[in-house]
N, C-alpha and C positions, 0 to 999 in steps of 0.2 A: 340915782346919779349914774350909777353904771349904761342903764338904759337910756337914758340919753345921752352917754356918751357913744355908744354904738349905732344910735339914729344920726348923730353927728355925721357919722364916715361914711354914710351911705352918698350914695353918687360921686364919693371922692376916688380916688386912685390909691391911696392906703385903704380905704374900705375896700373897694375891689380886690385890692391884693389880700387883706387879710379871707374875704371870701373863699376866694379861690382856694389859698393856702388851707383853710378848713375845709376840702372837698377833697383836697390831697391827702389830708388826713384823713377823714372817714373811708378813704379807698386804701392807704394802706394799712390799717386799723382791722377792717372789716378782714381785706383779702388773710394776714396772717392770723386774725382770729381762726377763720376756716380753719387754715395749715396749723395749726394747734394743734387741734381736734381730728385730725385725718386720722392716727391711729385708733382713736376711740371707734369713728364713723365704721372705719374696718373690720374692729373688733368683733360690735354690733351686730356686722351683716356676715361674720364668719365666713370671711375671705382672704384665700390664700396670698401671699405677695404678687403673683404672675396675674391673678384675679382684679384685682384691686387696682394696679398698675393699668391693663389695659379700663378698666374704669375712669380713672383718671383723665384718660386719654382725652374724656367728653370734654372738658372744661376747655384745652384748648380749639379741639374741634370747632366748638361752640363762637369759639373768639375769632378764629379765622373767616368762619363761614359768614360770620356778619361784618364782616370789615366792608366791602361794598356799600350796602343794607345803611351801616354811618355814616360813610361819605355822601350817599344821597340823601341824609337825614338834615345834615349838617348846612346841606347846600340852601335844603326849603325850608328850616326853621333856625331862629336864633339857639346860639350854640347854648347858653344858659339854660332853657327851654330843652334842649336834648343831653344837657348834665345834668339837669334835674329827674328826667325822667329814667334815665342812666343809673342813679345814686337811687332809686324811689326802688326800681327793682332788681340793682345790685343786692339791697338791704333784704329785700321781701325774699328773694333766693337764699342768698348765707343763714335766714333762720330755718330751711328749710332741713336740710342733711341729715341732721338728728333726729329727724324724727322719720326715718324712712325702715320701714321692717324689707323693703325688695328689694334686687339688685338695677331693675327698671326705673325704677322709682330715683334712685340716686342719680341713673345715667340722666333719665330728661333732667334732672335738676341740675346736676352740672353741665349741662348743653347749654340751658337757658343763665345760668348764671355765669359761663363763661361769657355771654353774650352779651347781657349787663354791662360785666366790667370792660367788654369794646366798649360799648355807647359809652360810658363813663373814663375811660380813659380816653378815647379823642375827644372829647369832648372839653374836658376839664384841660386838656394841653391846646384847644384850640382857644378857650378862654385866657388862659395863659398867655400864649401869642398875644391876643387884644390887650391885658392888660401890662405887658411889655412893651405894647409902643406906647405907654404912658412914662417911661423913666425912661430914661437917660442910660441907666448904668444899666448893666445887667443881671436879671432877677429869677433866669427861667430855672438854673440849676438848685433853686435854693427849695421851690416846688417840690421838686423832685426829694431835696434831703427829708423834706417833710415825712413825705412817703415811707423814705425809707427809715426816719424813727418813728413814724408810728407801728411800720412792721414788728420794731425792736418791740415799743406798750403792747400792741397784742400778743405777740407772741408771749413776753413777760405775764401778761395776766391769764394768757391761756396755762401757762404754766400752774398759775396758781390755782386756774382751775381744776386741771388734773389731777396736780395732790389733794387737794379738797373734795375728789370726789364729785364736783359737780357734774350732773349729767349734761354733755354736750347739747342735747338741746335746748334745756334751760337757759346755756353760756351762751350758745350763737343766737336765740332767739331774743337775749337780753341785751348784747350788742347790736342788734340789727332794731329794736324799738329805742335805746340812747343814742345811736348812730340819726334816725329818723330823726330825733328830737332835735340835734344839734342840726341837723339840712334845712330843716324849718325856722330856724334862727335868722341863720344866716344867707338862705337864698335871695332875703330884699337886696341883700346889699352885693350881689353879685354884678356882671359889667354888659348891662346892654348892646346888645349887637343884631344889626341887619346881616341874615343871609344873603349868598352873592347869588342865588339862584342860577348856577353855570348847567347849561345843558352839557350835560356828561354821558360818555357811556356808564354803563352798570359798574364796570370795574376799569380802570386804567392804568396801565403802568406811568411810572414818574418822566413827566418829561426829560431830556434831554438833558437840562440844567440839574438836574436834583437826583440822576439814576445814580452818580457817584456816590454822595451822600446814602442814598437810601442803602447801598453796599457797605459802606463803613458801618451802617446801624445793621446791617445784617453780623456782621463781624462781631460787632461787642454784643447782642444780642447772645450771639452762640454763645459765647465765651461765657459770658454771664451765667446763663441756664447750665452750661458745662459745671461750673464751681458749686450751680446750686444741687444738680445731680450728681458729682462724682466724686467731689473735694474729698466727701467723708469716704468714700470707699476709697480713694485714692489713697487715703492715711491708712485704712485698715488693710490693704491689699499689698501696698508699696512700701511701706513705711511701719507695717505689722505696732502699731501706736493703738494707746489704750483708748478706751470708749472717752476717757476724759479730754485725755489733749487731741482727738479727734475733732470735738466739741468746741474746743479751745481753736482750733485751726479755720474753723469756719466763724466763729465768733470774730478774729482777726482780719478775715477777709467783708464781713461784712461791716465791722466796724470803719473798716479804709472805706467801702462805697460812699455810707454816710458821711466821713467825715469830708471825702473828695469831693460830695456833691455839695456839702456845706461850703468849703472855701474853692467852688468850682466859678462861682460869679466872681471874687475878688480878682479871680486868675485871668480869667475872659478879660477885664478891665484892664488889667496888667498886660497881658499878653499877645491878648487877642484870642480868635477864634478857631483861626488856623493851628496856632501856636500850640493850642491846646490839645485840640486832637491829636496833633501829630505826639506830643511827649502822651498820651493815652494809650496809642499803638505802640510806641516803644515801651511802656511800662508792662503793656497786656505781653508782650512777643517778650522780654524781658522775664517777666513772673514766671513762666511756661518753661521758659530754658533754664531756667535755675530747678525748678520741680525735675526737670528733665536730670541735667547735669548732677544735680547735687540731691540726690534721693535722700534727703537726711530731717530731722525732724523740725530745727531753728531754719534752716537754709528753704525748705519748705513752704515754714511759714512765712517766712522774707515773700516769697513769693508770692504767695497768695494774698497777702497785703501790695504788692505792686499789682495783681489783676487788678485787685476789689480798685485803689485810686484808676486805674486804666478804666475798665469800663464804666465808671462813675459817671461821669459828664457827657458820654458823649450820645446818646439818646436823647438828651432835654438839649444839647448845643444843636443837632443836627434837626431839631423839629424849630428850632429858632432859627437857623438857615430855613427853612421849611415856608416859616411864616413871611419869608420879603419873599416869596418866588412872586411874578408879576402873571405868570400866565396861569396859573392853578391859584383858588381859596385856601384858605385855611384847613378847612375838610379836605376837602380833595389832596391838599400837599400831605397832610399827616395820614390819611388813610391809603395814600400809595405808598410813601414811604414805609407806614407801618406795614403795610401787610409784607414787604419783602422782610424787613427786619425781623414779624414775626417766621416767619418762614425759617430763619436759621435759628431765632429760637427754639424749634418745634423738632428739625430735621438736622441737626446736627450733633445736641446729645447723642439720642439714639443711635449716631453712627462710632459716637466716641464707645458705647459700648461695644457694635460690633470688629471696630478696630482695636477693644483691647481681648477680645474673644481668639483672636486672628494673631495676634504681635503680644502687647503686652500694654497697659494701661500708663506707664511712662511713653511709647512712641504716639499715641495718643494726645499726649499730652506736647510732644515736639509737635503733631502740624497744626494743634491747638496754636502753636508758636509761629506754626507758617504763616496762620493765619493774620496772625498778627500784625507780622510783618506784611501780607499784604494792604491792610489797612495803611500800614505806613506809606505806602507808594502810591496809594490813590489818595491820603492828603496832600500829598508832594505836591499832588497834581490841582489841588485847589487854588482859584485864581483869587486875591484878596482883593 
């Protein structure tokens, strides 16, 4: 019964959506499994923090460098077709890590696996786009919440691996063969699409229409990556707070992402698009000045739960502006946008460390707040 009820949904627009939504999941599933296991990985290969860090580095290296690479993927094959192949070696990379005795060995793996999860993240946001011009309402942000609970089950299960003792390769290798199993379910029922095959150059910056946009994704970008690198130091630096409500302070902020992106479509419908953004930017430049102003532990966390709803929505709204541009595809719109977006994810941390090196990790955290407010004046500027 179950099985035909799932041949039922195929070529429907709920079978599509639910597809898609399970692609969301196995990519944020997969991705915090990894991030479970980074201390173990470390452990393993007896590498000091400064070591280990610039290791890291490869993963996004890897993401940037093929961002071009999927835009012209995207243009000459159906986007399903390059999410599948996306998700095939996204999986085949993530069991790799644990089992690495070199330091070489881990770098090409996180090159090539950052690289993956390009192809697999525009990909699956381009399918996305196709199967939002099938409803009415709007459905891109709820993608996204997926995402970010399936972060919470891997993460939660990578936990349990930990105290269990299981050895990381065992765990990433067994996620990434259940992960497989579940792609092959449901890639029938995923949403056919002709590529636009646009002659393009290699790399393009966003036309004219969409450079605005691609700014405001560069903004919450930062911000985001900021909270996920500093939050916790921020508690233990500024705020001298235990290991637990340290814990508890990023729990908080991440709980707000998920739940903003949960009731971020209701909003869109209520609202609008504009609307949204614009209370995103005020919420992100809001959270930062209260961190700022009020160094104190509740006051803190107030805040960091206004970032987490701020930058919630506005990467899945701004790749849905993305998908009506008339003069760029779907690839092409998501992969210029993204790669400046990722750009202030990659290059902005970094600098919040060496501006609290220089000042102190609270003034850091103020033009974390300018920034903010700059978002706000380039939504201003959006014509509805």
């Amino acid at each position: 019964m179950i099985i035909s009820y799932f041949k039922s949904l195929i070529d429907t627009p709920k079978g599509y959506r639910l597809a898609n939504t399970v692609f969301f999941f196995v990519s944020g599933f997969g991705y915090s499994s990894w991030a479970s296991r980074i201390p173990s990985v470390k452990e393993q290969l007896h590498l000091s923090e400064a070591q280990f860090g610039a290791v890291l580095f490869a993963f996004p290296i890897g993401l940037i460098l093929t961002m071009p690479f999927t835009g012209r993927l995207l243009n000459k094959f159906s986007s399903r077709y390059c999410m599948l192949l996306g998700a095939v070696l996204f999986n085949i990379f993530l069991a790799l890590p644990g089992f690495t005795s070199f330091v070489w060995q881990l770098v090409i793996i996180l090159l090539l696996f950052g690289s993956s999860r390009n192809i697999l993240n525009l990909s699956m946001n381009a399918q996305a786009l196709e199967v939002q011009r099938l409803y009415s309402k709007s459905i891109m942000t709820t993608f996204h919440a997926v995402w970010s609970l399936a972060g919470f089950a891997g993460a939660g299960l990578g936990y349990i691996m930990v105290t269990q003792n299981v050895a990381a390769s065992y765990h990433l290798l067994g996620i990434s063969i259940a992960m497989m199993g579940v792609m092959a379910c449901f890639y029938p029922m995923t949403i056919k699409t002709e590529p636009l095959r646009e002659k393009r150059k290699f790399f393009s910056m966003p036309d004219q229409n969409l450079i605005k946009f691609a700014l405001i994704c560069f903004v919450a970008m930062a911000c985001e990556n900021t909270m996920y690198d500093w939050s916790g130091i921020y508690f233990q630096n500024v705020l001298h707070a235990s290991p637990k409500l340290t814990t508890a302070a990023f729990v908080f902020f991440m709980t707000a992402v998920t739940l903003g992106r949960f009731s971020g479509d209701y909003a869109v419908m209520k609202f609008g698009i504009k609307q949204i953004l614009l209370i995103s930017g005020i919420f992100i430049t809001l959270g930062f000045l209260i961190c700022f102003l009020l160094p104190f532990i509740y006051p803190t966390i107030l805040g960091y739960s206004l970032i987490g709803i701020g930058v919630s929505c506005v990467v899945p709204l701004v790749f849905s502006i993305a998908g009506k541009s008339k003069s760029l595809s779907n690839g092409s719109a998501l992969t210029s946008i993204s790669t400046i977006g990722y750009l202030g994810f990659l290059v902005v941390p970094p600098m919040v460390g060496f501006i609290s090196e220089i000042l102190s990790m609270k003034w850091a955290f103020l033009i974390m707040a300018f920034l903010g407010f700059i978002m706000v004046l380039m939504v201003r500027k959006i014509e509805e």
